[in-house]
N, CA, C and O atoms as a DFTB+ gen file, in Angstrom:
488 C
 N C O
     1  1       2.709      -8.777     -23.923
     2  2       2.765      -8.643     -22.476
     3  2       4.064      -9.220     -21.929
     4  3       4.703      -8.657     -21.040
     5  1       4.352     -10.128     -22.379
     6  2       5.610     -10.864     -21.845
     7  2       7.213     -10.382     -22.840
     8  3       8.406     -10.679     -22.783
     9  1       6.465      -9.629     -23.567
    10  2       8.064      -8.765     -24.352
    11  2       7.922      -7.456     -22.758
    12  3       8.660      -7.295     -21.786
    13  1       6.695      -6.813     -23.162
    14  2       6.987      -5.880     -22.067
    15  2       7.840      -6.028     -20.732
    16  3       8.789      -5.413     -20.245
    17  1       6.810      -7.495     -20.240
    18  2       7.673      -7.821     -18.903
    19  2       9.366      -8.006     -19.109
    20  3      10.129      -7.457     -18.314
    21  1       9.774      -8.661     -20.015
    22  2      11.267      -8.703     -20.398
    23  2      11.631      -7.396     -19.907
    24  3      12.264      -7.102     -18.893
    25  1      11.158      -6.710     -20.740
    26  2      12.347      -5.206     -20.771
    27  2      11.754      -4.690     -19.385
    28  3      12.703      -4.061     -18.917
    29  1      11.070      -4.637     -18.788
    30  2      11.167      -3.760     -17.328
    31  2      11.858      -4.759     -16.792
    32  3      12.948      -4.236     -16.557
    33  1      11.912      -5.848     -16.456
    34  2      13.065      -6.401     -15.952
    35  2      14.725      -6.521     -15.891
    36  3      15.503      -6.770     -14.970
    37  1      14.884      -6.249     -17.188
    38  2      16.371      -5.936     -17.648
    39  2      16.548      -4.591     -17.418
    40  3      17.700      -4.220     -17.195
    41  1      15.669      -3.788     -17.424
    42  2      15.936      -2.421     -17.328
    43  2      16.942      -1.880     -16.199
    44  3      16.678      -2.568     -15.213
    45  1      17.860      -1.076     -15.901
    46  2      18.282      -0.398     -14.615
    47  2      17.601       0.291     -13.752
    48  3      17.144       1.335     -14.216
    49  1      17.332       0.045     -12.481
    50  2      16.447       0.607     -11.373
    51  2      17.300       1.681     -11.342
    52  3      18.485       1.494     -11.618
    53  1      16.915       2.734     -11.065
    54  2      17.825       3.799     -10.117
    55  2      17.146       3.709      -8.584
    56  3      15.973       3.722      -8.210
    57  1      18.453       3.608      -7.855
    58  2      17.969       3.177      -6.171
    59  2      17.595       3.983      -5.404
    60  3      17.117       3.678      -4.311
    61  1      17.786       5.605      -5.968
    62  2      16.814       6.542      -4.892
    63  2      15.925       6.757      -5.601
    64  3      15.690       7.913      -5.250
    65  1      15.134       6.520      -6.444
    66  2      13.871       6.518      -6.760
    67  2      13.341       5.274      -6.338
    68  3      12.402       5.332      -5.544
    69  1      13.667       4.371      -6.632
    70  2      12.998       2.956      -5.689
    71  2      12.853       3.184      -4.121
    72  3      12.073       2.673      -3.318
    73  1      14.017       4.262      -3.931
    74  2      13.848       4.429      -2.283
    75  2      13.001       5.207      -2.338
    76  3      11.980       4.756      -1.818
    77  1      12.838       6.605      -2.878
    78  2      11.602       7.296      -2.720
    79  2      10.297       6.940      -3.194
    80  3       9.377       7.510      -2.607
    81  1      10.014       6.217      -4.019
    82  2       8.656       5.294      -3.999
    83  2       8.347       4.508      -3.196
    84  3       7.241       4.161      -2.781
    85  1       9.834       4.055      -2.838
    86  2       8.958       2.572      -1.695
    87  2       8.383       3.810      -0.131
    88  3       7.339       3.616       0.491
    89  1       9.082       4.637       0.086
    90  2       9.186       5.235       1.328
    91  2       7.948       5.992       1.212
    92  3       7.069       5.951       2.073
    93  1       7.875       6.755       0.034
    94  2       6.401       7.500      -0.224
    95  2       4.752       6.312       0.176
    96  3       3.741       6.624       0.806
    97  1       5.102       4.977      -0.495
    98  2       4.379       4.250      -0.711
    99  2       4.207       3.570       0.597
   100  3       3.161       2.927       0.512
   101  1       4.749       3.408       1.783
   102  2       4.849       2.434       2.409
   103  2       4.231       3.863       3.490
   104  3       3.069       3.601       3.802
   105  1       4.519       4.728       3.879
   106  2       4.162       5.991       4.877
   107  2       2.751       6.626       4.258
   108  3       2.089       7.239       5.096
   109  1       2.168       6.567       2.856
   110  2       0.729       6.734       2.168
   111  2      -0.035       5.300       3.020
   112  3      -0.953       5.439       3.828
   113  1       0.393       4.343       2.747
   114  2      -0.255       3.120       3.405
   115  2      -0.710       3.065       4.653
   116  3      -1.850       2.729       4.972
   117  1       0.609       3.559       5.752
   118  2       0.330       3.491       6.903
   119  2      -0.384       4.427       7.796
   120  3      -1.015       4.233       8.835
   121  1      -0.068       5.701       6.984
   122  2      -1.508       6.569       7.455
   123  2      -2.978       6.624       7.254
   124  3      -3.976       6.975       7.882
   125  1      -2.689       6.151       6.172
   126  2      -4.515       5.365       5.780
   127  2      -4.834       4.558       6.380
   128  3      -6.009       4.587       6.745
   129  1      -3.987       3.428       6.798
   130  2      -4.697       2.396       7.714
   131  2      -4.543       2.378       9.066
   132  3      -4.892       1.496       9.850
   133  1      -3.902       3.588       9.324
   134  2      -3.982       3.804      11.223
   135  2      -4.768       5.068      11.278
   136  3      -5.552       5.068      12.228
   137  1      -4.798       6.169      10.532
   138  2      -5.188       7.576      10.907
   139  2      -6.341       7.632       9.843
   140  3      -7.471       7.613      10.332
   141  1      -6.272       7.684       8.727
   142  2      -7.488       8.618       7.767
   143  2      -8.512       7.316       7.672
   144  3      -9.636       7.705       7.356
   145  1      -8.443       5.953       7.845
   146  2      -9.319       5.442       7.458
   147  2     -10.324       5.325       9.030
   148  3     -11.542       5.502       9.033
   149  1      -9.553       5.016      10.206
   150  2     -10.723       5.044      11.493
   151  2     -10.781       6.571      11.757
   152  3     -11.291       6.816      12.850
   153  1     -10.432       7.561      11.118
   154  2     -10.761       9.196      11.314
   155  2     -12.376       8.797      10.484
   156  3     -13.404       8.485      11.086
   157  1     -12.245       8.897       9.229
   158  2     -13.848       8.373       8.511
   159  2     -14.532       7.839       9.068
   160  3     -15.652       8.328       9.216
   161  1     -14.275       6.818       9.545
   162  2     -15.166       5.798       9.956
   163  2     -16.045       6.466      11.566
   164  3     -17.223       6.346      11.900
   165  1     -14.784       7.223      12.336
   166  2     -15.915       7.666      13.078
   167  2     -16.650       9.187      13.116
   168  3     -17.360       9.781      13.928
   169  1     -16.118       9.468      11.868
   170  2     -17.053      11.074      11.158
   171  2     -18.414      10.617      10.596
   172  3     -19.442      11.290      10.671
   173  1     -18.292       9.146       9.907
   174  2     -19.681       8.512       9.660
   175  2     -20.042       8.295      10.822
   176  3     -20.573       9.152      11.527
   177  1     -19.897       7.585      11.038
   178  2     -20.797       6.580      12.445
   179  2     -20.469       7.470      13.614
   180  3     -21.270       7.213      14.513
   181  1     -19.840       8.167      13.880
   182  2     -19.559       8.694      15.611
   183  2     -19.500       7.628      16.490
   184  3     -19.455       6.462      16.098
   185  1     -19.497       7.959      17.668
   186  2     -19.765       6.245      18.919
   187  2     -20.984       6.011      19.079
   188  3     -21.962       6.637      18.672
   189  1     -20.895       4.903      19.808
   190  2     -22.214       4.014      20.575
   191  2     -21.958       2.371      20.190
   192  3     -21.012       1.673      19.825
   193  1     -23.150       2.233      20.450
   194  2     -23.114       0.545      20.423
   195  2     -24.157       0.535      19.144
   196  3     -24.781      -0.525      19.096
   197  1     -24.498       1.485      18.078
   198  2     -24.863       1.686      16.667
   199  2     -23.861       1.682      15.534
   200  3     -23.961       1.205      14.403
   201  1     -22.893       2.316      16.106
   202  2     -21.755       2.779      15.004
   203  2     -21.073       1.339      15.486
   204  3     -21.051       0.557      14.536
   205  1     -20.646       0.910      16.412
   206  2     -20.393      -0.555      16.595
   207  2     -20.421      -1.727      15.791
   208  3     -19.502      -2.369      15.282
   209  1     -22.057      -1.929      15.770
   210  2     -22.691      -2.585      15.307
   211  2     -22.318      -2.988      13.274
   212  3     -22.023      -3.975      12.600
   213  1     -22.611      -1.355      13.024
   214  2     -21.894      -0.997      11.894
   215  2     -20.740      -1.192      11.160
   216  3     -20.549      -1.509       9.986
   217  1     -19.848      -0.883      12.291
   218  2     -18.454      -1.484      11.732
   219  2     -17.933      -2.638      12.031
   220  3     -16.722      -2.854      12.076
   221  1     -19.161      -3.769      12.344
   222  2     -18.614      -4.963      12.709
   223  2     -19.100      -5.882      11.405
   224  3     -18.511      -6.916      11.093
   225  1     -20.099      -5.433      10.786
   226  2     -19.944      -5.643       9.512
   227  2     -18.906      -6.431       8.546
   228  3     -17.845      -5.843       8.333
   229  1     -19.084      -7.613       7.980
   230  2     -18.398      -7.863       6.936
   231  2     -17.409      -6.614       5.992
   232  3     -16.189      -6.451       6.034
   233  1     -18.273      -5.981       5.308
   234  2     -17.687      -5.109       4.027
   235  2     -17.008      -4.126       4.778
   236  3     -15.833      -3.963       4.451
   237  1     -17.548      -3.252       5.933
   238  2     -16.911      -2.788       6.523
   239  2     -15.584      -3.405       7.511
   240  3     -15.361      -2.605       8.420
   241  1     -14.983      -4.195       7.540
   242  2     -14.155      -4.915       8.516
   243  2     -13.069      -4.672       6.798
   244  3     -12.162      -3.848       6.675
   245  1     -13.463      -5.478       5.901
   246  2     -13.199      -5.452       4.763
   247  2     -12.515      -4.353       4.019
   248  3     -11.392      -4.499       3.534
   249  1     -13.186      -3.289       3.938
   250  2     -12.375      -1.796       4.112
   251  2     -11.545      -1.621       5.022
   252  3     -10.333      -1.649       4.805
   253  1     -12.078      -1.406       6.217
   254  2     -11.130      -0.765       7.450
   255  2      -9.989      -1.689       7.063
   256  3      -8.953      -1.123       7.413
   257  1      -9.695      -2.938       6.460
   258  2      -8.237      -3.704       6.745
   259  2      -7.594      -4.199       5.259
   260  3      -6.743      -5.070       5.083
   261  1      -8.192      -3.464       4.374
   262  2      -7.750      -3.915       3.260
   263  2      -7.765      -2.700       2.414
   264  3      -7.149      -2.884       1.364
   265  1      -8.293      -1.470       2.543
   266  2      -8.691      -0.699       1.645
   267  2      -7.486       0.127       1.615
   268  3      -7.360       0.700       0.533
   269  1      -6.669       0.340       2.362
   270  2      -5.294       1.317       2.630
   271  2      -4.597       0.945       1.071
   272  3      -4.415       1.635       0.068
   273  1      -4.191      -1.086       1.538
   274  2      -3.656      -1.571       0.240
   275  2      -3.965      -0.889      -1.076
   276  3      -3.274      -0.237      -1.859
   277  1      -5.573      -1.355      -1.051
   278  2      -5.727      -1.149      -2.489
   279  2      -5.612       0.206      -3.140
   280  3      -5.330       0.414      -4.320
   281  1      -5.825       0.941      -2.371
   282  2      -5.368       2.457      -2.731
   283  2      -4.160       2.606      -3.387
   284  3      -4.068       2.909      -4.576
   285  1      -3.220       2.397      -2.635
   286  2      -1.842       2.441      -2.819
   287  2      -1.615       1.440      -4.211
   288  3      -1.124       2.067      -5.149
   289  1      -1.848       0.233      -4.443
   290  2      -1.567      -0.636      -5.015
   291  2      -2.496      -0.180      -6.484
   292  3      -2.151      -0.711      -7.540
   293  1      -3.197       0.413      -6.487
   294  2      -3.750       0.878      -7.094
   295  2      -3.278       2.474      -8.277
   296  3      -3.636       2.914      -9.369
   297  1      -2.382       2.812      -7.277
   298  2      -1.848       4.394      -7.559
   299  2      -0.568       3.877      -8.129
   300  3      -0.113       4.354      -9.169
   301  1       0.321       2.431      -7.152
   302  2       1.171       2.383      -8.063
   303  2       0.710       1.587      -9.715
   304  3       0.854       2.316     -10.696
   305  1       0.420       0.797      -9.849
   306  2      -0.124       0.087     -10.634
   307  2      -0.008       0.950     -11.995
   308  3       0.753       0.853     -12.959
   309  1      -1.433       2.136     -11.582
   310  2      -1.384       3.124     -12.798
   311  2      -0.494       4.470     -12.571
   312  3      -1.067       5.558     -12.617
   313  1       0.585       4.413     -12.381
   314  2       1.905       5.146     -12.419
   315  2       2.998       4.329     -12.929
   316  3       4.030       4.904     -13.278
   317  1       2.876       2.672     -13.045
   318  2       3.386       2.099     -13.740
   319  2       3.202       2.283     -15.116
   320  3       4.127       2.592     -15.869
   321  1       1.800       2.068     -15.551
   322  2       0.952       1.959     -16.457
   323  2       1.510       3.160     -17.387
   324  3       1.799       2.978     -18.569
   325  1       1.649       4.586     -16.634
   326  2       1.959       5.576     -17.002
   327  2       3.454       5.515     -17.706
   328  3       3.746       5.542     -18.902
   329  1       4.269       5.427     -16.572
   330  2       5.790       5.323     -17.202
   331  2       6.125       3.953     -17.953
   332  3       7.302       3.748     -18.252
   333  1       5.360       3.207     -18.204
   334  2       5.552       2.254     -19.677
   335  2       4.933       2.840     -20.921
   336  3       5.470       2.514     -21.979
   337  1       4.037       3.538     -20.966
   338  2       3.539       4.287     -22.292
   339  2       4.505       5.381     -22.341
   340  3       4.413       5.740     -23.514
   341  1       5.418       6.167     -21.756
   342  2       6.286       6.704     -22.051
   343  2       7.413       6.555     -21.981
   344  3       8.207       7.496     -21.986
   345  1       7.795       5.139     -21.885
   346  2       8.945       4.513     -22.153
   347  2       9.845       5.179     -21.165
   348  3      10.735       5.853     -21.684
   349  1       9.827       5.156     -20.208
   350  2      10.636       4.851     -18.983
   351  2      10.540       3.781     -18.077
   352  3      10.093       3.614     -16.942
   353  1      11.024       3.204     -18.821
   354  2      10.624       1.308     -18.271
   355  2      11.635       1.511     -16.218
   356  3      11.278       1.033     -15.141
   357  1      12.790       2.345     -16.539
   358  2      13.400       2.093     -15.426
   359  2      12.346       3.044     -13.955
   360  3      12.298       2.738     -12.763
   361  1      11.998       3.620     -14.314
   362  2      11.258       4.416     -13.162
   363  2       9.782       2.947     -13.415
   364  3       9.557       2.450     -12.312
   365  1       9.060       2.418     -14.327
   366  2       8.021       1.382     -14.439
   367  2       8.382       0.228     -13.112
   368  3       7.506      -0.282     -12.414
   369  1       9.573       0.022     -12.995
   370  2      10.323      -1.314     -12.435
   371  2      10.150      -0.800     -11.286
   372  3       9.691      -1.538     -10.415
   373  1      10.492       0.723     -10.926
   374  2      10.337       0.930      -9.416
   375  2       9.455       1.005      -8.473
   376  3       9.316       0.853      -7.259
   377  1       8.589       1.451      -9.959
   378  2       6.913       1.640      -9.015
   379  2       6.485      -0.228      -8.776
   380  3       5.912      -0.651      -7.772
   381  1       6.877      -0.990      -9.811
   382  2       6.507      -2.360     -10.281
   383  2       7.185      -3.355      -8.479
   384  3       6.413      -3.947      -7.724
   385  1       8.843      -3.227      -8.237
   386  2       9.048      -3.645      -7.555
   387  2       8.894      -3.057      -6.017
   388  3       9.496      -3.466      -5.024
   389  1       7.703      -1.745      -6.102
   390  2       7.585      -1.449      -4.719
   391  2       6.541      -1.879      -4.695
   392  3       6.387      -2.099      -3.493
   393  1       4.935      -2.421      -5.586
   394  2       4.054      -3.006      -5.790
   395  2       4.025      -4.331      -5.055
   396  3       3.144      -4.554      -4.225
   397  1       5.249      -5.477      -5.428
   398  2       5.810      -6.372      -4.688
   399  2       5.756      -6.576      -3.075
   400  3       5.183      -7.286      -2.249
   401  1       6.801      -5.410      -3.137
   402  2       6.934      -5.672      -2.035
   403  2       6.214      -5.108      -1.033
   404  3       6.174      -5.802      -0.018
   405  1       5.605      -4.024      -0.984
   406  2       4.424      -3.803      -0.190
   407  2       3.372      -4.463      -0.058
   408  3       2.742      -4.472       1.000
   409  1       3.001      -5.151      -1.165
   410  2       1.741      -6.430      -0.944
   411  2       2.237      -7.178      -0.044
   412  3       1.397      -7.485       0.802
   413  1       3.867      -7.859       0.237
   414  2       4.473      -8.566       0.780
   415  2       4.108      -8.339       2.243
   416  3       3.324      -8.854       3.040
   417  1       5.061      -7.288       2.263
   418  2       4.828      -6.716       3.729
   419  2       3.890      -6.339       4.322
   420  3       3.868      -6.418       5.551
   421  1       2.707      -5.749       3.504
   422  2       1.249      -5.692       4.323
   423  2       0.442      -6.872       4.561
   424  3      -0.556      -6.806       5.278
   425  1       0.869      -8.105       3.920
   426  2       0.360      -9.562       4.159
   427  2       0.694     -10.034       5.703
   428  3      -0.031     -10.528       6.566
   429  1       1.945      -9.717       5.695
   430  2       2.358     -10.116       7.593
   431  2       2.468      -8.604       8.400
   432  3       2.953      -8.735       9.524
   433  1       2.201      -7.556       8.129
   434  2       2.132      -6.452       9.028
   435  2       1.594      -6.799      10.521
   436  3       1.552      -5.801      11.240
   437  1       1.328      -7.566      10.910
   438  2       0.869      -7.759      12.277
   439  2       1.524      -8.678      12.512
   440  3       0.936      -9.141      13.489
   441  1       2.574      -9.484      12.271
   442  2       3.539     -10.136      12.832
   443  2       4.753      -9.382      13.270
   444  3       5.384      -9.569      14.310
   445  1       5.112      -8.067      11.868
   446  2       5.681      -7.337      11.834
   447  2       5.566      -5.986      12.950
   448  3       6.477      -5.668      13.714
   449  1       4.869      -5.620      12.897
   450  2       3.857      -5.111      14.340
   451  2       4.536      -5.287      15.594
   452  3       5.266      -4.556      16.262
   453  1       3.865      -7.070      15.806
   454  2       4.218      -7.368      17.048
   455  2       5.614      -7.389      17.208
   456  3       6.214      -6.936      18.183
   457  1       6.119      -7.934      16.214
   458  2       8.053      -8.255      16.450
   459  2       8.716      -6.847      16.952
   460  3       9.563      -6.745      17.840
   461  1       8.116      -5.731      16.150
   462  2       8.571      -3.870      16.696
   463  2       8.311      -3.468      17.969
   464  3       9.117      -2.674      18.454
   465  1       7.094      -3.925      18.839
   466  2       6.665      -3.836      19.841
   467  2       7.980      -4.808      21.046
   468  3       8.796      -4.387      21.865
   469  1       7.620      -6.136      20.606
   470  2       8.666      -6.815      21.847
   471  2       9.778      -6.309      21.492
   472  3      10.574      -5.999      22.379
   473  1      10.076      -6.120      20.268
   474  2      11.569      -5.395      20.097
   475  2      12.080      -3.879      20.675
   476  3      13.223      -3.423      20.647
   477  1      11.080      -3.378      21.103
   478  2      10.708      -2.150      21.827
   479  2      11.513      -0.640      20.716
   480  3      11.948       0.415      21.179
   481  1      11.476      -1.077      19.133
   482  2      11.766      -0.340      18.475
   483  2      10.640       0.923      18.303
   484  3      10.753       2.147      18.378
   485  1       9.370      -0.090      18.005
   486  2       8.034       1.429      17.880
   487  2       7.173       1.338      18.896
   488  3       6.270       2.166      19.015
Protein backbone atom coordinates (compact mmCIF):
# COMPACT_ATOMS: atom_id res chain seq x y z
CA UNK A 1 0.00 0.00 0.00
CA UNK A 2 2.61 2.45 0.80
CA UNK A 3 4.90 1.35 -2.40
CA UNK A 4 1.65 2.14 -4.28
CA UNK A 5 1.18 5.45 -2.53
CA UNK A 6 4.96 6.32 -3.47
CA UNK A 7 4.49 5.99 -7.10
CA UNK A 8 1.12 7.93 -7.53
CA UNK A 9 2.80 10.55 -5.87
CA UNK A 10 5.93 10.87 -7.90
CA UNK A 11 3.99 10.28 -10.82
CA UNK A 12 3.31 13.43 -13.39
CA UNK A 13 -0.24 14.93 -13.16
CA UNK A 14 -1.28 16.15 -16.49
CA UNK A 15 -3.13 19.58 -15.60
CA UNK A 16 -6.06 19.42 -17.97
CA UNK A 17 -7.12 16.30 -16.85
CA UNK A 18 -6.87 17.33 -13.18
CA UNK A 19 -8.78 20.33 -14.53
CA UNK A 20 -11.33 18.26 -16.15
CA UNK A 21 -11.90 15.96 -13.19
CA UNK A 22 -11.85 18.49 -10.67
CA UNK A 23 -14.48 20.64 -12.84
CA UNK A 24 -16.55 17.46 -13.80
CA UNK A 25 -16.38 16.53 -10.06
CA UNK A 26 -17.03 19.66 -8.33
CA UNK A 27 -20.38 20.70 -10.96
CA UNK A 28 -21.64 16.49 -10.39
CA UNK A 29 -21.54 17.60 -6.61
CA UNK A 30 -23.23 20.73 -6.85
CA UNK A 31 -26.13 19.65 -8.74
CA UNK A 32 -26.85 16.85 -6.51
CA UNK A 33 -26.84 18.86 -3.59
CA UNK A 34 -28.87 21.89 -4.81
CA UNK A 35 -31.12 20.32 -7.68
CA UNK A 36 -31.45 16.31 -7.92
CA UNK A 37 -31.27 15.62 -4.31
CA UNK A 38 -34.37 18.25 -2.94
CA UNK A 39 -36.02 17.36 -6.65
CA UNK A 40 -36.32 13.52 -4.84
CA UNK A 41 -37.01 14.45 -1.81
CA UNK A 42 -40.07 16.28 -2.84
CA UNK A 43 -41.23 13.49 -5.58
CA UNK A 44 -41.21 11.28 -2.29
CA UNK A 45 -42.77 13.31 0.20
CA UNK A 46 -44.53 16.21 -1.91
CA UNK A 47 -45.52 19.25 0.69
CA UNK A 48 -47.28 19.67 3.93
CA UNK A 49 -46.40 19.66 7.40
CA UNK A 50 -46.02 15.43 6.78
CA UNK A 51 -43.32 15.55 4.27
CA UNK A 52 -41.85 18.18 6.81
CA UNK A 53 -41.93 16.23 9.50
CA UNK A 54 -40.11 13.58 7.40
CA UNK A 55 -37.35 15.39 6.31
CA UNK A 56 -36.57 16.72 9.58
CA UNK A 57 -35.45 13.48 10.46
CA UNK A 58 -31.98 12.59 11.51
CA UNK A 59 -30.98 10.10 8.44
CA UNK A 60 -32.78 12.17 6.28
CA UNK A 61 -31.04 15.67 7.17
CA UNK A 62 -28.03 13.20 6.86
CA UNK A 63 -28.59 12.47 3.17
CA UNK A 64 -29.99 15.71 2.03
CA UNK A 65 -26.31 17.21 3.32
CA UNK A 66 -23.92 14.65 2.95
CA UNK A 67 -25.02 12.25 0.32
CA UNK A 68 -23.97 14.55 -2.87
CA UNK A 69 -20.26 13.97 -1.24
CA UNK A 70 -20.39 10.53 -0.98
CA UNK A 71 -21.49 9.90 -4.39
CA UNK A 72 -18.91 11.74 -5.93
CA UNK A 73 -16.21 10.62 -3.52
CA UNK A 74 -17.23 7.46 -4.12
CA UNK A 75 -17.07 7.50 -8.14
CA UNK A 76 -13.79 9.07 -7.72
CA UNK A 77 -12.32 6.65 -5.35
CA UNK A 78 -13.27 3.66 -7.73
CA UNK A 79 -11.96 5.40 -10.94
CA UNK A 80 -8.90 5.65 -9.00
CA UNK A 81 -9.07 2.12 -8.08
CA UNK A 82 -9.54 1.59 -11.80
CA UNK A 83 -6.57 3.54 -13.28
CA UNK A 84 -4.08 1.91 -10.68
CA UNK A 85 -4.91 -1.68 -11.87
CA UNK A 86 -4.07 -0.42 -15.21
CA UNK A 87 -1.20 1.32 -14.43
CA UNK A 88 -1.90 4.78 -15.16
CA UNK A 89 -0.84 5.98 -11.92
CA UNK A 90 -0.77 9.69 -13.55
CA UNK A 91 -4.54 9.98 -14.46
CA UNK A 92 -4.89 7.71 -10.46
CA UNK A 93 -3.24 11.07 -8.86
CA UNK A 94 -5.85 13.17 -10.57
CA UNK A 95 -8.83 11.52 -9.67
CA UNK A 96 -6.75 10.96 -6.04
CA UNK A 97 -5.92 14.80 -5.74
CA UNK A 98 -9.47 15.96 -6.77
CA UNK A 99 -10.76 13.44 -3.94
CA UNK A 100 -8.72 15.88 -1.59
CA UNK A 101 -9.69 18.55 -2.45
CA UNK A 102 -13.30 18.38 -2.83
CA UNK A 103 -13.71 16.77 0.61
CA UNK A 104 -11.83 20.04 1.50
CA UNK A 105 -14.00 22.33 -0.02
CA UNK A 106 -17.32 20.70 0.69
CA UNK A 107 -16.26 20.76 4.52
CA UNK A 108 -16.53 24.76 4.48
CA UNK A 109 -19.01 25.18 1.45
CA UNK A 110 -21.19 27.40 3.50
CA UNK A 111 -18.60 29.72 4.51
CA UNK A 112 -17.67 29.57 0.97
CA UNK A 113 -21.30 30.25 0.03
CA UNK A 114 -21.63 33.07 2.16
CA UNK A 115 -18.17 34.81 1.21
CA UNK A 116 -19.75 34.53 -2.91
CA UNK A 117 -22.90 36.08 -1.79
CA UNK A 118 -21.35 39.33 0.19
CA UNK A 119 -18.88 39.21 -2.53
CA UNK A 120 -21.81 39.60 -4.88
CA UNK A 121 -19.92 37.11 -7.29
CA UNK A 122 -23.00 34.29 -7.29
Amino acid sequence: MIDTLKIILNSKTKIWHLLLVFTVSTLTCYFLYILIIPLIYWGAYGEGAESERIEALPINLFIGEWAALIFVVLALFILTWINLKKDRTNKAKSFLLTLFILILLYLFRKPIIDLLIELRIF
